[in-house]
C-alpha positions in Angstrom: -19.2 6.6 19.5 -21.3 5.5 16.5 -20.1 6.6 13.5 -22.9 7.2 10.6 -22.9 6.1 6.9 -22.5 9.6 6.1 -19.7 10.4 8.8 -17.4 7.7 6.9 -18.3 9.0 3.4 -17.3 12.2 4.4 -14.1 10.9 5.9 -13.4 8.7 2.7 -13.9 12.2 0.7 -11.3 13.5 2.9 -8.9 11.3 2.1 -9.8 10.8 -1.1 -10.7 7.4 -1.2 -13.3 5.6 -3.5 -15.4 3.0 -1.2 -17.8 0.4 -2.4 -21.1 0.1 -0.2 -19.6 -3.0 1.6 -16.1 -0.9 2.4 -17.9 1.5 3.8 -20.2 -0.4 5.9 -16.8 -2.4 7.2 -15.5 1.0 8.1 -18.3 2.4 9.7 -17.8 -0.4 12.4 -14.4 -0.8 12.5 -13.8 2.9 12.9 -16.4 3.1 15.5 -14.7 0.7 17.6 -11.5 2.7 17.2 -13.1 5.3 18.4 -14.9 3.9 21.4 -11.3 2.3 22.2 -10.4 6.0 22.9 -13.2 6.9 24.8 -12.2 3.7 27.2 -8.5 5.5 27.0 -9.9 8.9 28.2 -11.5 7.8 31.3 -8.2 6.8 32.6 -6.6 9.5 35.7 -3.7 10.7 34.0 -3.7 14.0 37.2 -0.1 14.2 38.1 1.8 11.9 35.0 3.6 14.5 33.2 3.3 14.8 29.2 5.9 13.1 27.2 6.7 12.7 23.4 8.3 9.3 24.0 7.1 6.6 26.2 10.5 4.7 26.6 14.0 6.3 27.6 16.4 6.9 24.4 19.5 5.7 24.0 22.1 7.3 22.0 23.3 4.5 19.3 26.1 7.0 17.5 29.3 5.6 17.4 31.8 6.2 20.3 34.8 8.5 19.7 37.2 6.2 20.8 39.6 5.7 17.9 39.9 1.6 17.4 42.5 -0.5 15.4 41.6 -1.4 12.0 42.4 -4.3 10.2 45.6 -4.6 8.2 45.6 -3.8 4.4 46.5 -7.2 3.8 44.0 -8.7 5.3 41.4 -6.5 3.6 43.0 -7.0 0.3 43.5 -10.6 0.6 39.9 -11.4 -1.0 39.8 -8.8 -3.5 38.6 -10.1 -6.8 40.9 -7.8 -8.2 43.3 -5.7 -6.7 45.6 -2.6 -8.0 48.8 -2.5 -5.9 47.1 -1.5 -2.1 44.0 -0.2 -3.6 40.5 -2.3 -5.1 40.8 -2.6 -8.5 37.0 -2.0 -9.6 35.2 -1.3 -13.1 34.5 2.0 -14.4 31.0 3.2 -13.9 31.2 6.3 -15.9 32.8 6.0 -19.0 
């Protein structure tokens, strides 16, 4: 599908977009050929493939539940820059 000069300007009004002469003859073509991409697409059978939102299976990437050993506080602590008994000693943001 050829889109025309006017097609594109009318699109660029849409969207609000200020084209130069050149811009619009560059997306006069290049949204033609998206366009004629999709009319390829729609000549494919798609009877009997059901619809779907997501092309690929998901997979669920929460954490488990499982409860895991931590680290001890020493270990954490041990490359504090400063340190305030068993806590990180840190300097005030709000005064």
């Amino acid at each position: 599908m050829k889109l025309s000069r006017e097609q594109v300007l009318h699109i660029a009004l849409l969207a609000r977009l200020g084209l130069t002469e050149t811009e619009v003859d560059r997306l006069s073509e290049q949204l033609s050929d998206i366009l004629e991409s999709f009319e390829v697409l729609q000549q494919v059978d798609t009877t009997g493939i059901p619809p779907t939102a997501q092309s690929i299976t998901l997979q669920n990437v929460m954490k488990d539940d499982e409860d895991t050993a931590s680290l001890p506080q020493s270990e954490i602590l041990a490359n504090a820059p400063q340190r305030d008994g068993s806590f990180f000693r840190v300097r005030a943001v709000l005064e």
